[in-house]
LOBA-347753 format. One record per residue: residue number from 1; residue in three letters; chain; x, y, z of N, C-alpha, C in turn. Coordinates in pm, whole numbers, plus 32768, in hexadecimal, padded with zeros to 4 digits. Layout:
! LOBA-347753
{NUM; ALA; A; {X; Y; Z}; {X; Y; Z}; {X; Y; Z}}
...
END
This chain:
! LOBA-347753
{1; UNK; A; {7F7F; AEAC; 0804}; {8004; AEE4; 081C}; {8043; AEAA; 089B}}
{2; UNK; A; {8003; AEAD; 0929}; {8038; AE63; 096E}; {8063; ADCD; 096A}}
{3; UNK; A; {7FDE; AD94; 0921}; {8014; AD03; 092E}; {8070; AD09; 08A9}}
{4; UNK; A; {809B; AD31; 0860}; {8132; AD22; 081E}; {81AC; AD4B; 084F}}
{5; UNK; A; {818C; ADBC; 08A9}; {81D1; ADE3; 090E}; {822D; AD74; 094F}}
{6; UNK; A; {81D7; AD0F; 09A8}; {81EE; ACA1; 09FB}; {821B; AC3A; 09CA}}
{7; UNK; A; {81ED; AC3F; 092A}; {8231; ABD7; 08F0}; {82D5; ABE0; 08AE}}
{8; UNK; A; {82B5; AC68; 08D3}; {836E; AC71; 08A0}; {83B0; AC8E; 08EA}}
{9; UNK; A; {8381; AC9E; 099B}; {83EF; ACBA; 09F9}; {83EF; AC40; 0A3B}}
{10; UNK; A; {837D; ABBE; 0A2B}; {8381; AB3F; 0A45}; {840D; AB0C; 0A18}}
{11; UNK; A; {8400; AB2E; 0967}; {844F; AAE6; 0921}; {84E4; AB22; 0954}}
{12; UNK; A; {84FD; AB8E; 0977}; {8577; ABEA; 0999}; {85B5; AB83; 0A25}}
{13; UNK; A; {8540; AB8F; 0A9D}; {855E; AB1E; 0B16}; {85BD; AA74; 0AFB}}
{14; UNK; A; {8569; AA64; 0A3F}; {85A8; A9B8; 0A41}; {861F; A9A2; 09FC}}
{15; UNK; A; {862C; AA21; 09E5}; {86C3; AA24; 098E}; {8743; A9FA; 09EF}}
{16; UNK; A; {8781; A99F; 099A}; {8816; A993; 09E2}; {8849; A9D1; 0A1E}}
{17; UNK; A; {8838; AA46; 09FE}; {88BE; AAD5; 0A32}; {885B; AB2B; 0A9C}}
{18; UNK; A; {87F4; AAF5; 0AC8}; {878A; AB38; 0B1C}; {87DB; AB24; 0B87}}
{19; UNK; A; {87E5; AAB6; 0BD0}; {8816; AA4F; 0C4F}; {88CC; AAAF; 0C51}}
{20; UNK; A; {8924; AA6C; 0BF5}; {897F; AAF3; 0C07}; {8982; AB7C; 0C03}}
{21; UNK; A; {892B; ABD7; 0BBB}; {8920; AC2E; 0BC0}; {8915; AC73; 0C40}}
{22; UNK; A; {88AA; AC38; 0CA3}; {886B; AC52; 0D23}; {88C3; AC57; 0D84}}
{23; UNK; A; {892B; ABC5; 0D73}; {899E; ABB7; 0DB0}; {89FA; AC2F; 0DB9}}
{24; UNK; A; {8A38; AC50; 0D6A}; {8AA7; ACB8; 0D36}; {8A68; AD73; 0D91}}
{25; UNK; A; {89C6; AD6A; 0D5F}; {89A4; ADD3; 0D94}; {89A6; AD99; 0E5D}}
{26; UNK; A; {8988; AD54; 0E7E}; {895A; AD46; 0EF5}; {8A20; AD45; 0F61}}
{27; UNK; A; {8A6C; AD49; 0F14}; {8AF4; AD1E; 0F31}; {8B4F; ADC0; 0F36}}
{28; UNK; A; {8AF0; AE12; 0ED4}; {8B10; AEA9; 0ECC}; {8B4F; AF05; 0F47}}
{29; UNK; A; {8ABA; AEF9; 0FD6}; {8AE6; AF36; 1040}; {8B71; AF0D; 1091}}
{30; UNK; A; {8B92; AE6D; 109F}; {8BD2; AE20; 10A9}; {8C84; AE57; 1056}}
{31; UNK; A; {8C85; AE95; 0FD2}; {8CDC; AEB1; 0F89}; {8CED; AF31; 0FAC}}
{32; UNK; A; {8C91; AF7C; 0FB0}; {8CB6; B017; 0FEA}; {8CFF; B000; 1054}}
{33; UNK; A; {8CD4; AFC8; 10D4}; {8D0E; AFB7; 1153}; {8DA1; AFC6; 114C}}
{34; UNK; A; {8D9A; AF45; 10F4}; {8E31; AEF9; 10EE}; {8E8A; AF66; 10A7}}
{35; UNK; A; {8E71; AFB9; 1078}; {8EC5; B041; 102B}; {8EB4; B090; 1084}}
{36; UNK; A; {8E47; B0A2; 10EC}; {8E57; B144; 1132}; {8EF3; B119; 1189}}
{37; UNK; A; {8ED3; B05D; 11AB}; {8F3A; B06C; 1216}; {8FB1; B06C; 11F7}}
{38; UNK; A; {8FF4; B03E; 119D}; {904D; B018; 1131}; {9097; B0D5; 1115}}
{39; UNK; A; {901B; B10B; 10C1}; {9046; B1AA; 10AF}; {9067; B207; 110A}}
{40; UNK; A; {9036; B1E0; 1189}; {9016; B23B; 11F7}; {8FBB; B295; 11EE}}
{41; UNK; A; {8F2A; B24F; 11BB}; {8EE5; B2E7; 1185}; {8E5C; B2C0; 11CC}}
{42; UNK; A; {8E55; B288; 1232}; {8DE3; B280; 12AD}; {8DC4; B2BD; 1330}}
{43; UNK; A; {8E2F; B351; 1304}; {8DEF; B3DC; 134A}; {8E6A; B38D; 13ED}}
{44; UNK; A; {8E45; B3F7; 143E}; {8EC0; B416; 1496}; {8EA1; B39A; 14F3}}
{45; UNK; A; {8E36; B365; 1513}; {8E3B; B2CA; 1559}; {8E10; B25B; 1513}}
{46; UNK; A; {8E63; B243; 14CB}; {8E56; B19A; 1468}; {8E1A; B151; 1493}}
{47; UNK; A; {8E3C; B108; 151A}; {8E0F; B096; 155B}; {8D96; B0CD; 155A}}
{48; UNK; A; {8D27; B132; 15C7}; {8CC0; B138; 15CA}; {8C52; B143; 155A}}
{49; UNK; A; {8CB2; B164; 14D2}; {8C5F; B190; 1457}; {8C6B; B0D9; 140C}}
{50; UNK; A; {8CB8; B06E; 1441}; {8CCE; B005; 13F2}; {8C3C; AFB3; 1443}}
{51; UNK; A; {8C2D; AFCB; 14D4}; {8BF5; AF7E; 1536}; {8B21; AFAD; 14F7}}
{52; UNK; A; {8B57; B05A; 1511}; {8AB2; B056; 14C6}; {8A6E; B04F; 1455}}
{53; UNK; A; {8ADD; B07C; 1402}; {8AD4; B055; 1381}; {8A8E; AFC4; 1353}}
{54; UNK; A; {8AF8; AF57; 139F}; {8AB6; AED0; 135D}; {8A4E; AEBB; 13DC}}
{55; UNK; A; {8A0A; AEDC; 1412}; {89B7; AED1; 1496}; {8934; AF1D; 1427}}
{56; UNK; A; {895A; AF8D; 13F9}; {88C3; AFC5; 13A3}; {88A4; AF54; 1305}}
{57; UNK; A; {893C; AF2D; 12EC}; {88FA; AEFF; 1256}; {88D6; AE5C; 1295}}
{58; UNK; A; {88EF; AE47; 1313}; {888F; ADB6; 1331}; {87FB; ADB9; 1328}}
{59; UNK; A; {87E5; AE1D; 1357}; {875B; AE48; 138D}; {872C; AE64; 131D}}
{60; UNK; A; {874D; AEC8; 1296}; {8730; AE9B; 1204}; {8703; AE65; 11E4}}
{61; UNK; A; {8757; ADD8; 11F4}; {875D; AD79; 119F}; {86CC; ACFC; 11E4}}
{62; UNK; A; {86E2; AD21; 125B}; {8669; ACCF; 12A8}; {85C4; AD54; 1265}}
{63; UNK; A; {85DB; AD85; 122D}; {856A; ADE5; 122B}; {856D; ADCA; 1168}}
{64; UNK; A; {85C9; ADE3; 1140}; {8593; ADBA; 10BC}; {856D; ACED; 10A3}}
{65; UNK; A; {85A6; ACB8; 10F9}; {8585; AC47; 10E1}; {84DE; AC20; 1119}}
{66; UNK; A; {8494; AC59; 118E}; {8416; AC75; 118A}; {83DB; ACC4; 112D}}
{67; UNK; A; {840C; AD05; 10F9}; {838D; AD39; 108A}; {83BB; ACE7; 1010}}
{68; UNK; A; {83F3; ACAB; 1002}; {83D5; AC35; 0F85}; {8358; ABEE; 0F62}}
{69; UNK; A; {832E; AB96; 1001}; {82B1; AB72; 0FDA}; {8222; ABC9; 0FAE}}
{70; UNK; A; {8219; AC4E; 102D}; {81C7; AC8C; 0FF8}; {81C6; ACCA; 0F53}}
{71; UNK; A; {825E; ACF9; 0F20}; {8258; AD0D; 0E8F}; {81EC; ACA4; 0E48}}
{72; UNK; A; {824F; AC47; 0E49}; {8210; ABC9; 0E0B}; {818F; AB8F; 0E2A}}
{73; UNK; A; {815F; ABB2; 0E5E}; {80B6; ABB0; 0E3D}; {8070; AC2E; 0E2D}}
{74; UNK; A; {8089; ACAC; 0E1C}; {803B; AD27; 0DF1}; {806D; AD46; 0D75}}
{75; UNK; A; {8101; ACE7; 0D3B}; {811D; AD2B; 0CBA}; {811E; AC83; 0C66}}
{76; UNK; A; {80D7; AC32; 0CC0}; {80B0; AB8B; 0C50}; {813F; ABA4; 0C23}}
{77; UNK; A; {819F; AB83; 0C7A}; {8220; AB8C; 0C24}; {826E; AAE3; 0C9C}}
{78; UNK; A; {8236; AA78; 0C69}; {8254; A9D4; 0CB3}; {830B; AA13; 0CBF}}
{79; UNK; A; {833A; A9FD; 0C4B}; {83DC; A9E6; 0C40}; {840A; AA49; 0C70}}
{80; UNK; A; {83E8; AAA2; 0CB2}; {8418; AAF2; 0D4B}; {8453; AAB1; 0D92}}
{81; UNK; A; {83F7; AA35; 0DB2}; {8407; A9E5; 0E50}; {8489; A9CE; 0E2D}}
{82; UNK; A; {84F6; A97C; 0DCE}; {854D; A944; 0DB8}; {85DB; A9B3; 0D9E}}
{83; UNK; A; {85D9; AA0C; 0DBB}; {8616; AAA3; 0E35}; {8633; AAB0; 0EBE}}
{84; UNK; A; {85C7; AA64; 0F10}; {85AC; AA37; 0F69}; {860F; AA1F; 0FEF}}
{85; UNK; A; {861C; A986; 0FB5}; {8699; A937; 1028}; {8703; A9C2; 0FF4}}
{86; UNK; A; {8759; A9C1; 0F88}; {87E3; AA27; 0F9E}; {87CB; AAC6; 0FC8}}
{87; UNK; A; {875F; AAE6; 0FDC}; {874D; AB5D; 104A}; {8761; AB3B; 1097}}
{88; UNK; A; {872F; AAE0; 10C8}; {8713; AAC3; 118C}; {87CE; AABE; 1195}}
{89; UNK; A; {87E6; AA42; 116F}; {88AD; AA26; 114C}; {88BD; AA7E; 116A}}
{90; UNK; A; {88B0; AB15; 10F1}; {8905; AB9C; 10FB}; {88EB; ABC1; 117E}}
{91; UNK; A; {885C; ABDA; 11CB}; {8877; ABD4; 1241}; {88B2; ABC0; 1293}}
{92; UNK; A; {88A0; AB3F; 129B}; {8908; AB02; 1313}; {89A0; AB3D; 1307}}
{93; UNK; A; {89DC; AB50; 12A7}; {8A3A; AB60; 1268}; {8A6A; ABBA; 12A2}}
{94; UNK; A; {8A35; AC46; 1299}; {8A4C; AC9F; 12E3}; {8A13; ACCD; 1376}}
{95; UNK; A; {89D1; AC62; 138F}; {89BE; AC43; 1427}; {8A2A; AC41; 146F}}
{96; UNK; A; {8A8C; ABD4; 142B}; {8AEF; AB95; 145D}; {8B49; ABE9; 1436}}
{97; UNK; A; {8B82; AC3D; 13D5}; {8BBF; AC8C; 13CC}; {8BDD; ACEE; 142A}}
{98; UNK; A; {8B54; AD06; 1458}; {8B3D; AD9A; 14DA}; {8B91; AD61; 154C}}
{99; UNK; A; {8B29; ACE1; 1565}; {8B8B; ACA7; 15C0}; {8C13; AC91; 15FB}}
{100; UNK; A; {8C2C; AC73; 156F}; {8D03; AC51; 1566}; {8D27; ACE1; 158B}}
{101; UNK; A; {8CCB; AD70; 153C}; {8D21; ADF2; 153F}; {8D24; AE08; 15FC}}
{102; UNK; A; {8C99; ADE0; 1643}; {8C9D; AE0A; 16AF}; {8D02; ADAB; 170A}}
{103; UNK; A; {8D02; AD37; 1709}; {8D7A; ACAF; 1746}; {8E1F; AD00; 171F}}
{104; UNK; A; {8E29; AD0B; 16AA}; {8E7F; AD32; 1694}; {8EF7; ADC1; 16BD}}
{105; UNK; A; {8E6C; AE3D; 1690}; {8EB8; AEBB; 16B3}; {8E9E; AF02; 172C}}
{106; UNK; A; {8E0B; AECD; 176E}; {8DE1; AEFD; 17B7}; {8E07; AEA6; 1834}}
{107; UNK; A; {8E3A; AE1A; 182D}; {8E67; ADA7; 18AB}; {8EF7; AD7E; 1870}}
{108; UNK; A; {8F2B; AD68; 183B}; {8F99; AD68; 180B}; {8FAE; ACCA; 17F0}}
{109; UNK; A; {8F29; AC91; 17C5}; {8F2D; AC04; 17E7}; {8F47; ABB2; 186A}}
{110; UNK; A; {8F2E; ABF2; 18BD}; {8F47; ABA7; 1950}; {8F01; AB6D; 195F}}
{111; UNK; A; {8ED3; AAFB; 195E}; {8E79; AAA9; 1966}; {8E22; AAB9; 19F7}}
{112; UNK; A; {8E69; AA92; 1A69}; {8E3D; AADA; 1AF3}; {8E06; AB44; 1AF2}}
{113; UNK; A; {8E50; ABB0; 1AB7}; {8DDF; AC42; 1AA8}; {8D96; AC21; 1A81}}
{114; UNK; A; {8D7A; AC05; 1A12}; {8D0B; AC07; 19D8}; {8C7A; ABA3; 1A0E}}
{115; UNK; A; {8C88; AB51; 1A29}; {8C28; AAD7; 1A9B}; {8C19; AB39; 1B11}}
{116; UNK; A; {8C4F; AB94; 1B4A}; {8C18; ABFE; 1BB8}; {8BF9; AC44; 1BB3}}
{117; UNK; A; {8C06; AC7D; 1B0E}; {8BD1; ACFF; 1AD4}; {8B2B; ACF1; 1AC1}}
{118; UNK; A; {8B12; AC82; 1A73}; {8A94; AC6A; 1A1E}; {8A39; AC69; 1A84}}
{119; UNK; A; {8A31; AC30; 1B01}; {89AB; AC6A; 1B80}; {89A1; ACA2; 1BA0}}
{120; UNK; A; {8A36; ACFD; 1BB5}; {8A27; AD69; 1C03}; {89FA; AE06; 1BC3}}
{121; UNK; A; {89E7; ADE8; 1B17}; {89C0; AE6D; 1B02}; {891E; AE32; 1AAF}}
{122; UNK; A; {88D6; AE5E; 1ABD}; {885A; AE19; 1A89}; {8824; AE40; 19E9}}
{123; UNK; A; {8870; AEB4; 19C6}; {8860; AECE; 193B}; {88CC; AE5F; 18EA}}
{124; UNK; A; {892F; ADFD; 1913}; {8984; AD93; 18D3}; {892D; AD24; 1901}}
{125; UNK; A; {8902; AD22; 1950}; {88C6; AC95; 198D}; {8850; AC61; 18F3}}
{126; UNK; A; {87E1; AD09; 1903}; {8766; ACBB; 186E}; {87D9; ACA6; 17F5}}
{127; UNK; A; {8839; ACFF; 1817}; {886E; AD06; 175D}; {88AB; AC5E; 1758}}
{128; UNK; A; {8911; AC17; 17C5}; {893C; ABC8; 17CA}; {88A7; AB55; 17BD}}
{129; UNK; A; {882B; AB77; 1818}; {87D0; AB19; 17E7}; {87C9; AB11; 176E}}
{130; UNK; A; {87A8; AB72; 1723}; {8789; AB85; 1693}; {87DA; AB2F; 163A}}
{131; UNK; A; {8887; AB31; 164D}; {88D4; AADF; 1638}; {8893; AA2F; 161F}}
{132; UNK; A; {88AB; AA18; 168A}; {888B; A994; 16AB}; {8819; A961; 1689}}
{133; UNK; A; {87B7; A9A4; 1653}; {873D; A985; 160F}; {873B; A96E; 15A2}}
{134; UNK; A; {876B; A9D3; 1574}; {8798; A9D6; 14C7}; {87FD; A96C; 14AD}}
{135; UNK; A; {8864; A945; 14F5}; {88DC; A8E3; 14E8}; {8888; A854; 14E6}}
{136; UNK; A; {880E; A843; 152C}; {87AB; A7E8; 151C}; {8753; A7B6; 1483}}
{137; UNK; A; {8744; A845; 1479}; {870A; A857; 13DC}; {874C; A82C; 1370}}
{138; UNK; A; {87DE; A877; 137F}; {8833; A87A; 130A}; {885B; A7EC; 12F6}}
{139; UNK; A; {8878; A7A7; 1375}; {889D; A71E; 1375}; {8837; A6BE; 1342}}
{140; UNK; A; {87C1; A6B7; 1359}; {8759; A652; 131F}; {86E7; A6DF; 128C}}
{141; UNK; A; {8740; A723; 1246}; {86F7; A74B; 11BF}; {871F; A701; 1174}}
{142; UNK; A; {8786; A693; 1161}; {8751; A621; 10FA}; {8708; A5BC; 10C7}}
{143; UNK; A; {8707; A59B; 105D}; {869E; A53A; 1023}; {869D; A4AC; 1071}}
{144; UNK; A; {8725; A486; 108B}; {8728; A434; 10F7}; {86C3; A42F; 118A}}
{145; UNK; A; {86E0; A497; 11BC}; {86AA; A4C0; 1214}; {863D; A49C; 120A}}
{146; UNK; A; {85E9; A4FB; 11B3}; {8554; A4FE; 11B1}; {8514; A455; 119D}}
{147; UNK; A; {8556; A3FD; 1180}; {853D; A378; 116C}; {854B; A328; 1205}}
{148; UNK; A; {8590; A352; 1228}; {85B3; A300; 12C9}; {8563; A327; 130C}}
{149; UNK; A; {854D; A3B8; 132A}; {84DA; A3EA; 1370}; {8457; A3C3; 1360}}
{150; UNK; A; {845C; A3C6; 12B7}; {83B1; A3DF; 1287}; {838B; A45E; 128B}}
{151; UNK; A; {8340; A4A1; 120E}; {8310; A50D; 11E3}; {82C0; A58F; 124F}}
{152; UNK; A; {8267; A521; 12B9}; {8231; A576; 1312}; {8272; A596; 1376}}
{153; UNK; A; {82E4; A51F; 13AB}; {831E; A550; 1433}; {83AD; A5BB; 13EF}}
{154; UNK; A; {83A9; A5C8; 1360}; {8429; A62C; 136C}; {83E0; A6A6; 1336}}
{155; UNK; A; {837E; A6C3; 12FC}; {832C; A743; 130C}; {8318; A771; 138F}}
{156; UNK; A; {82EB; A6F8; 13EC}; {82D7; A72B; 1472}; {8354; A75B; 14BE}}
{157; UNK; A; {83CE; A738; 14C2}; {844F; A74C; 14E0}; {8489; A7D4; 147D}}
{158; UNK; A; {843C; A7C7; 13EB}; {848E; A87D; 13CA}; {8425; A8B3; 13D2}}
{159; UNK; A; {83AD; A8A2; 142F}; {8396; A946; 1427}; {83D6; A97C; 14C7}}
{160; UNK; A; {843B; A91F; 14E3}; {847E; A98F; 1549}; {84F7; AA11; 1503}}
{161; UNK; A; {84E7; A9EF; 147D}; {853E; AA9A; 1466}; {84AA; AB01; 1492}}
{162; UNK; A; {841D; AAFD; 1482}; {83FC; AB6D; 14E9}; {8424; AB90; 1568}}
{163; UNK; A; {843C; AB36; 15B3}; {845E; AB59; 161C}; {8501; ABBF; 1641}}
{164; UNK; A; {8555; AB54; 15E0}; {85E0; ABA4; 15BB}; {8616; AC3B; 156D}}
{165; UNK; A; {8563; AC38; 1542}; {8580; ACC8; 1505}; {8555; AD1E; 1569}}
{166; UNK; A; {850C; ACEB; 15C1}; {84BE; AD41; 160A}; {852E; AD60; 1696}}
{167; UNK; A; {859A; ACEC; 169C}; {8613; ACFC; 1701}; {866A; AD70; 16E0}}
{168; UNK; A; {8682; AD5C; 164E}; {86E9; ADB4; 15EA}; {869E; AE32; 15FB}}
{169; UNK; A; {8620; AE42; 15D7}; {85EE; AEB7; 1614}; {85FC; AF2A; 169B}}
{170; UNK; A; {8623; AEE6; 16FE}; {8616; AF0B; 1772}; {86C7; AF1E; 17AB}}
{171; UNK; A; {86EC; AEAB; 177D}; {879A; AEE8; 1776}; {879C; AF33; 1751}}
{172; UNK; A; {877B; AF7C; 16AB}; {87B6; AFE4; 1682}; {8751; B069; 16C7}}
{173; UNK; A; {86C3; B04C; 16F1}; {869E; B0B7; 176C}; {86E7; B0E1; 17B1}}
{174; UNK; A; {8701; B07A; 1830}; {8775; B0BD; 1885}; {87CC; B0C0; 1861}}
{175; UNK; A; {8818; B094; 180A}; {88A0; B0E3; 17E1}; {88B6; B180; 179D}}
{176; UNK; A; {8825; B191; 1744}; {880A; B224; 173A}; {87D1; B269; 17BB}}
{177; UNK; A; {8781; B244; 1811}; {875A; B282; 1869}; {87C9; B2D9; 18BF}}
{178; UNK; A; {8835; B26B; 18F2}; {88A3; B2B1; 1952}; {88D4; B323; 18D3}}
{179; UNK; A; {88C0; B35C; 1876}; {8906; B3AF; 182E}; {8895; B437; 180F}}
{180; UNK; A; {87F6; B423; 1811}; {87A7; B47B; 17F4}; {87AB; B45D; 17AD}}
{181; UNK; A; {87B3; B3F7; 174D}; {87A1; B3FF; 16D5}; {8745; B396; 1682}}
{182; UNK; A; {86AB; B3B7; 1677}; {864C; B34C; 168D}; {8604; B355; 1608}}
{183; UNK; A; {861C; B3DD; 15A4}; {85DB; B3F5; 154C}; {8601; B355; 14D8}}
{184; UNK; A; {864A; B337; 14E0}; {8670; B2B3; 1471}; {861A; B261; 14A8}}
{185; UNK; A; {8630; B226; 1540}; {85EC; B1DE; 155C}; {8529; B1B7; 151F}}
{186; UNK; A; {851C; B23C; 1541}; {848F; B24C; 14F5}; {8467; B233; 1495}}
{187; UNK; A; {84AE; B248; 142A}; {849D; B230; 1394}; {84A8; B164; 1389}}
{188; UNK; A; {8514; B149; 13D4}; {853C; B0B0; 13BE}; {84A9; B06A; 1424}}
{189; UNK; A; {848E; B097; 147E}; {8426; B079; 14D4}; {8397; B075; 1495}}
{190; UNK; A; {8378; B0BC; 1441}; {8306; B109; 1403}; {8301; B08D; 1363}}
{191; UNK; A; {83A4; B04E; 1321}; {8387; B002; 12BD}; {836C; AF75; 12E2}}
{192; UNK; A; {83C0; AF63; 136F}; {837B; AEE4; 13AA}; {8312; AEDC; 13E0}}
{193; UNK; A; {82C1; AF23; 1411}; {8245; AF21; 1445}; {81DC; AF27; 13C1}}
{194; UNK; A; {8211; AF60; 1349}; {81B5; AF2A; 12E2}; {819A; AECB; 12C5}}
{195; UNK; A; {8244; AE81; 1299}; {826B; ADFD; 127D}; {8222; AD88; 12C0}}
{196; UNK; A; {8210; ADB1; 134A}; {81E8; AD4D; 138D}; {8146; AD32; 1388}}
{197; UNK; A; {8111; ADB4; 1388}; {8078; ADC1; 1395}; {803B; AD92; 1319}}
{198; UNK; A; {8075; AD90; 12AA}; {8040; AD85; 1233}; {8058; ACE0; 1245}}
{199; UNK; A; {809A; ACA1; 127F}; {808B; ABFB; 1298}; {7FF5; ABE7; 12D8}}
{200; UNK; A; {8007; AC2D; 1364}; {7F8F; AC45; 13B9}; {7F17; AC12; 1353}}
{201; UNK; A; {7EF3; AC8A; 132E}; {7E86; ACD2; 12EF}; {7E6A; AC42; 1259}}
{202; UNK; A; {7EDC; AC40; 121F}; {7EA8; ABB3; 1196}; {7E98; AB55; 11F7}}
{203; UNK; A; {7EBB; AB23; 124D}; {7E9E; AA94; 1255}; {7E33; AA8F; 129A}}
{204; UNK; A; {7DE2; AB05; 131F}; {7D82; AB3F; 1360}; {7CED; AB3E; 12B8}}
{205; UNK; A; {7D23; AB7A; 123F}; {7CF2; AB5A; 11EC}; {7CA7; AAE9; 1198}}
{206; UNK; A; {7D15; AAB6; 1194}; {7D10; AA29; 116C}; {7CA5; A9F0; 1198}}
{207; UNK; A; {7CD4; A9D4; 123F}; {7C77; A972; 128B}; {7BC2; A9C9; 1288}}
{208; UNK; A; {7BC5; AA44; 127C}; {7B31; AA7D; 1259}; {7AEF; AA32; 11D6}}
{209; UNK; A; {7B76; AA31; 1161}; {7B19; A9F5; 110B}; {7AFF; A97D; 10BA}}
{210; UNK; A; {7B35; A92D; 1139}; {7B21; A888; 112F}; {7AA2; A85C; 1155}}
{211; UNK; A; {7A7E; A88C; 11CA}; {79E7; A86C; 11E5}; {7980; A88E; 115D}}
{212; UNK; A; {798E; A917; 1121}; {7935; A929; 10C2}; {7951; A8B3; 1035}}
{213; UNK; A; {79BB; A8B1; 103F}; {79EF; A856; 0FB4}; {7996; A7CF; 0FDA}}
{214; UNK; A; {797F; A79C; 1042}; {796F; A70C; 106A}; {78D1; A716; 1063}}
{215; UNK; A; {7882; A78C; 1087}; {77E3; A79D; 1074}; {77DA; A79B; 0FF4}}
END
């Protein structure tokens, strides 16, 4: 039962309309937005509900795009991986989105403000790192890419979205913290610390059972 299971949500992954499908859903939070602001229906401070709004579905999207790989090896489901690159994208996506809402409503685009803003408050400083990491990523996730680099030095170069999730993490800490309000934090803290450990732990694996494979 399972392995027919896998073979028909394999086959579901290679379908044409998989790749758009994913799209359309991943573009959703993105479409709500754009109607709360449009309707006026994003509660009595818009700007702050536009700024955290796309600030939580980044952090999402960096959290469902790590558990892809782990899926895909506890559910033998390969054509997962190829989901992959347009998560991370959707990420960035609304990385940069958060961004524009905060440049925008929260600096008014002043460019000067904003270059005096980003050191001086240290919960913008990781988020702005986080930025610039991912803008690294997003820029060399093509096939191109991975050819100029070579396979090992751009694995070695993306696994800095751990680090960027772990920035995105800590922005949205202190940005809940100054409010008391830490219980979210926990839950998002608690799926990345799985996410991450379960890398830990297989590849800590692995290397246990290479030596035996080789006796």
């Amino acid at each position: 039962m399972a392995a027919a299971a896998r073979v028909v949500a394999g086959r579901a992954l290679m379908h044409p309309a998989a790749k758009p499908l994913v799209f359309v859903l991943a573009l959703l939070p993105f479409g709500w937005l754009l109607w709360g602001a449009v309707a006026g229906a994003l509660g009595a401070n818009p700007a702050e509900a536009l700024i955290r709004s796309t600030g939580e579905w980044a952090l999402r999207f960096l959290c469902i795009g790590l558990a892809v790989t782990p899926l895909r090896v506890m559910l033998r489901l390969p054509t997962l991986q190829r989901l992959r690159r347009m998560l991370g994208l959707f990420a960035y996506f609304y990385v940069v989105l958060h961004f524009v809402a905060y440049a925008w409503l929260d600096m008014g685009f002043y460019l000067d403000e904003i270059v005096r803003d980003i050191p001086k408050r240290p919960f913008i400083l990781v988020g702005f790192a986080a930025l610039v990491l991912l803008t690294l990523l997003a820029a060399t996730s093509f096939d191109r890419a991975v050819r100029w680099l070579g396979a090992a030095r751009w694995q070695a170069l993306h696994r800095l979205v751990y680090a960027a999730t772990l920035l995105g993490l800590l922005h949205f800490f202190w940005m809940r913290a100054s409010k008391n309000n830490l219980g979210e934090v926990g839950i998002y803290a608690a799926v990345i610390v799985l996410l991450l450990g379960w890398r830990v732990w297989h590849r800590w694996s692995g290397r246990r059972r290479e030596p035996a494979l080789r006796a």
